[in-house]
C-alpha positions as CSV (number, residue, x, y, z in Angstrom):
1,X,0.0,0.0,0.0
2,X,2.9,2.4,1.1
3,X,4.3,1.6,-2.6
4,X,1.3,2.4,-4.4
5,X,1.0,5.7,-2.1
6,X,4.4,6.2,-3.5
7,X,4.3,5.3,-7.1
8,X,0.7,5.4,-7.9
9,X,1.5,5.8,-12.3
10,X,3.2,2.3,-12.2
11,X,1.2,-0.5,-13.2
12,X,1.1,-3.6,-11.0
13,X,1.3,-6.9,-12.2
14,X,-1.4,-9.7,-12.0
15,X,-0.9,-11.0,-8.7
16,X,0.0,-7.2,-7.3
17,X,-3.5,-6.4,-8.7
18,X,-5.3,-9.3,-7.4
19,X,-3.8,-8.6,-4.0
20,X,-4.4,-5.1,-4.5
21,X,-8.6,-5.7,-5.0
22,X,-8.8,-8.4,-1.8
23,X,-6.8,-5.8,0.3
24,X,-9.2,-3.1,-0.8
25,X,-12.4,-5.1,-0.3
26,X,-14.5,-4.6,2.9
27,X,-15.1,-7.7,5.3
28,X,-13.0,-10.1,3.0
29,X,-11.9,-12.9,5.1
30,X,-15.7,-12.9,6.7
31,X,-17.1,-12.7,3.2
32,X,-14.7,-15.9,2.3
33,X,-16.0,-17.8,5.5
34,X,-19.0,-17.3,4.5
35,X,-18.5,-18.1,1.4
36,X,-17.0,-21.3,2.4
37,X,-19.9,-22.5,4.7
38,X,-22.4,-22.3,2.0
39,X,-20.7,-24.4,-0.4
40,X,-19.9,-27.1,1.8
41,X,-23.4,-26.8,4.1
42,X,-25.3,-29.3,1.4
43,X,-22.7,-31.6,1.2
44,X,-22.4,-32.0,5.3
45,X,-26.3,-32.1,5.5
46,X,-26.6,-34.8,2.8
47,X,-24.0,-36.8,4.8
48,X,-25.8,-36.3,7.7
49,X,-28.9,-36.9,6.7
50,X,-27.8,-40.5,5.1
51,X,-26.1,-41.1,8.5
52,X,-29.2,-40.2,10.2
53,X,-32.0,-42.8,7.5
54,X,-28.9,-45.3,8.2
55,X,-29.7,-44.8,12.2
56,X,-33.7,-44.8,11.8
57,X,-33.4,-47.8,9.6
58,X,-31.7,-49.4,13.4
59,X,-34.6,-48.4,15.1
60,X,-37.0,-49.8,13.2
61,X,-35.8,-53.1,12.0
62,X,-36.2,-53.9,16.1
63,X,-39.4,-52.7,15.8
64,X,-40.8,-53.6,12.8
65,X,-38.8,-57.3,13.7
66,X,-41.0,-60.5,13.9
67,X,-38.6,-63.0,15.5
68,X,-37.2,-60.8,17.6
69,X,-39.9,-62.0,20.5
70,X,-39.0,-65.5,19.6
71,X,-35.3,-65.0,20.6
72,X,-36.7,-63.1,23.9
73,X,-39.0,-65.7,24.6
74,X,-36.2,-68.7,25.3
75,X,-33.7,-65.5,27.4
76,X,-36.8,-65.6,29.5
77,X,-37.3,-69.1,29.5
78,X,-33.7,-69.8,30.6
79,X,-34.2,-66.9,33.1
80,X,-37.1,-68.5,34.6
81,X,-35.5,-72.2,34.6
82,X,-31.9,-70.8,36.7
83,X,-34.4,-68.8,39.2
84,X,-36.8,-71.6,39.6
85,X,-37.8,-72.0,43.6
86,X,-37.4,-67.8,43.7
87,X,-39.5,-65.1,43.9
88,X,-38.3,-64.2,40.1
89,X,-38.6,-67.6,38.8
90,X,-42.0,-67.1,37.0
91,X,-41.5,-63.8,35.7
92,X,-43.7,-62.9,32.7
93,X,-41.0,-60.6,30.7
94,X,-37.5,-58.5,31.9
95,X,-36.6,-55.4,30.8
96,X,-33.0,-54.2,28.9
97,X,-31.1,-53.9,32.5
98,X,-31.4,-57.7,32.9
99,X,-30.5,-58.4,29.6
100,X,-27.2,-56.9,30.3
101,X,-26.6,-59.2,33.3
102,X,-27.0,-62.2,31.4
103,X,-22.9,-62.1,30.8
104,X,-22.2,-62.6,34.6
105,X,-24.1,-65.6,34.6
106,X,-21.1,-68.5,33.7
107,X,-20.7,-72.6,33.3
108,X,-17.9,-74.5,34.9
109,X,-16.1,-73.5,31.5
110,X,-16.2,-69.7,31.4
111,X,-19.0,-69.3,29.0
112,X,-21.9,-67.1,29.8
113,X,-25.4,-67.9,29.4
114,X,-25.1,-66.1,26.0
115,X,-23.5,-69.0,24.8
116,X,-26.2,-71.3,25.6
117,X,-29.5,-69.2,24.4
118,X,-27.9,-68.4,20.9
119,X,-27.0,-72.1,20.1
120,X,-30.2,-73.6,21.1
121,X,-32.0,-70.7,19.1
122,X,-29.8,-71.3,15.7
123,X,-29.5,-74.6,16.0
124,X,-33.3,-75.7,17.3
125,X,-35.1,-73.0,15.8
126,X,-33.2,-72.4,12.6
127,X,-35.7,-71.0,10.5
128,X,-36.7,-68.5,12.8
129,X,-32.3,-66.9,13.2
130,X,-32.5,-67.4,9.7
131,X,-35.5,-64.8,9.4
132,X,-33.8,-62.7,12.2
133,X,-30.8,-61.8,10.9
134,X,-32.4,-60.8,7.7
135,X,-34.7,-58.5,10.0
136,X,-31.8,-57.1,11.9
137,X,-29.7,-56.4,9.0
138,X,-29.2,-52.6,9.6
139,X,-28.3,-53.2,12.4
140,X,-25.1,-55.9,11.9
141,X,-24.3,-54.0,9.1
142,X,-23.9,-50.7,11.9
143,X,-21.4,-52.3,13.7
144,X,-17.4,-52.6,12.6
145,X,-15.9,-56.1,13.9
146,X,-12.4,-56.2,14.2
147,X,-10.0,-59.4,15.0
148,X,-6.8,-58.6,16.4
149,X,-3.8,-59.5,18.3
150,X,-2.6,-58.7,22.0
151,X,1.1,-58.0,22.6
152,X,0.8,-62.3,23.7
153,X,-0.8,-63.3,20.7
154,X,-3.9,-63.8,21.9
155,X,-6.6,-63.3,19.8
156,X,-9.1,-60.3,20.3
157,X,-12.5,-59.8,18.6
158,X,-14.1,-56.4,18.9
159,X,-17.2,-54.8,17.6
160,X,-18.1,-51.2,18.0
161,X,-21.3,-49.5,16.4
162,X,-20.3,-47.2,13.3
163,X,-22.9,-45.0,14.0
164,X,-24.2,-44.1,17.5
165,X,-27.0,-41.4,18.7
166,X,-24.5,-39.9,20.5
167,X,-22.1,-39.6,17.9
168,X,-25.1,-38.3,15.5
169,X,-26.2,-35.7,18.2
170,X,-22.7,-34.2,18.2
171,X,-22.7,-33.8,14.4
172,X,-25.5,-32.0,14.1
173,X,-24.9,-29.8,17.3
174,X,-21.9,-28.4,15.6
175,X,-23.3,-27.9,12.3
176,X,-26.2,-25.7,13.6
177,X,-23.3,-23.6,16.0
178,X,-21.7,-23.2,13.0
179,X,-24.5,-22.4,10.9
180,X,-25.6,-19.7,13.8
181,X,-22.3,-18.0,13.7
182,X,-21.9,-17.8,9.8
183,X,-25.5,-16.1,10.3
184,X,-24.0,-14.0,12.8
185,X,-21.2,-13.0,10.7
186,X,-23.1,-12.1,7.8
187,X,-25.7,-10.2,9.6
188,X,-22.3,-7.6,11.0
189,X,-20.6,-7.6,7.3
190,X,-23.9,-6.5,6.0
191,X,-24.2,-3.3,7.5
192,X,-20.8,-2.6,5.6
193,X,-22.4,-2.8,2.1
194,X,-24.4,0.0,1.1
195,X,-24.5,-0.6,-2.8
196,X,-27.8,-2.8,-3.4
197,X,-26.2,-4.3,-6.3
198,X,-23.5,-5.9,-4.5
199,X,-23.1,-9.4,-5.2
200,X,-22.6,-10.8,-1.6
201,X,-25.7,-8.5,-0.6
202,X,-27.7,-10.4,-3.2
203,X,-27.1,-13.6,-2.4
């Protein structure tokens, strides 16, 4: 700028000119943010939207699920059968807490009663897995599985969910701060435009 002051007759190259026009234009690093959120606001909200069908699609294959009772019926069966002579031996249903327990409960060999439940299901009422896993297909297809190897050797297998509520919560949370602030910003850098024809004014 000093130069310019200086030398004002001597033309300035391309890139001296293009800086020259950014330097001289008001708001232009908000006007660029903005800019910048717009174009890439669709592409976010498709992805987020896809993530979200994906996460409904989750939900409803439980719901909509046919066998799904079938599987419950024999956790409460063998629920009933280990508490028989108890108070909670004749139970007519459990709720998701006790289904979380059912991994404390173990044979002489380790395994949990999870072991038990799933075989008999898939291998006495095979039809009925067969139907669902098809039902519950969104939902295996949600959740990464990984084998791996300890520092021994030993063979690890773990799953995690690709997609969790939580996960999807915090997407959108910061998507709508941003889009607040970009609002924010554009609201300020519009009091600096007084020509109506202005592009960014416009738009």
């Amino acid at each position: 700028v000093e130069e310019k002051a200086k030398q004002p007759t001597i033309p300035m190259a391309l890139p001296e000119q293009y800086m020259w026009v950014i330097g001289n234009l008001k708001a232009y690093q908000q006007r660029v943010e903005c800019w910048y959120f717009i174009r890439t606001y669709q592409e976010r909200q498709v992805d987020y939207h896809r993530a979200l069908t994906d996460f409904m699609e989750c939900i409803e294959c439980f719901k909509e699920s046919e066998m799904l009772s079938s599987l419950l019926g024999i956790v409460l069966a063998v629920g009933n059968y280990l508490n028989a002579g108890t108070n909670r031996g004749q139970a007519d249903g459990c709720d998701l807490e006790t289904l979380q327990k059912l991994e404390a409960v173990k044979d002489t060999s380790g395994k949990d009663v999870r072991s038990f439940i799933f075989d008999m299901y898939f291998h006495k009422l095979y039809d009925k897995a067969a139907v669902l896993v098809e039902e519950l297909e969104p939902l295996l297809r949600n959740v990464h599985r990984r084998l791996s190897k300890d520092s021994d050797s030993t063979e690890k297998f773990t799953r995690q969910a690709r997609l969790s509520l939580e996960d999807f919560d915090i997407c959108v949370k910061s998507l709508n701060d941003e889009f607040e602030k970009m609002n924010d910003t554009m609201t300020m850098i519009l009091q600096y435009f007084e020509d109506p024809a202005d592009q960014f004014k416009l738009r």
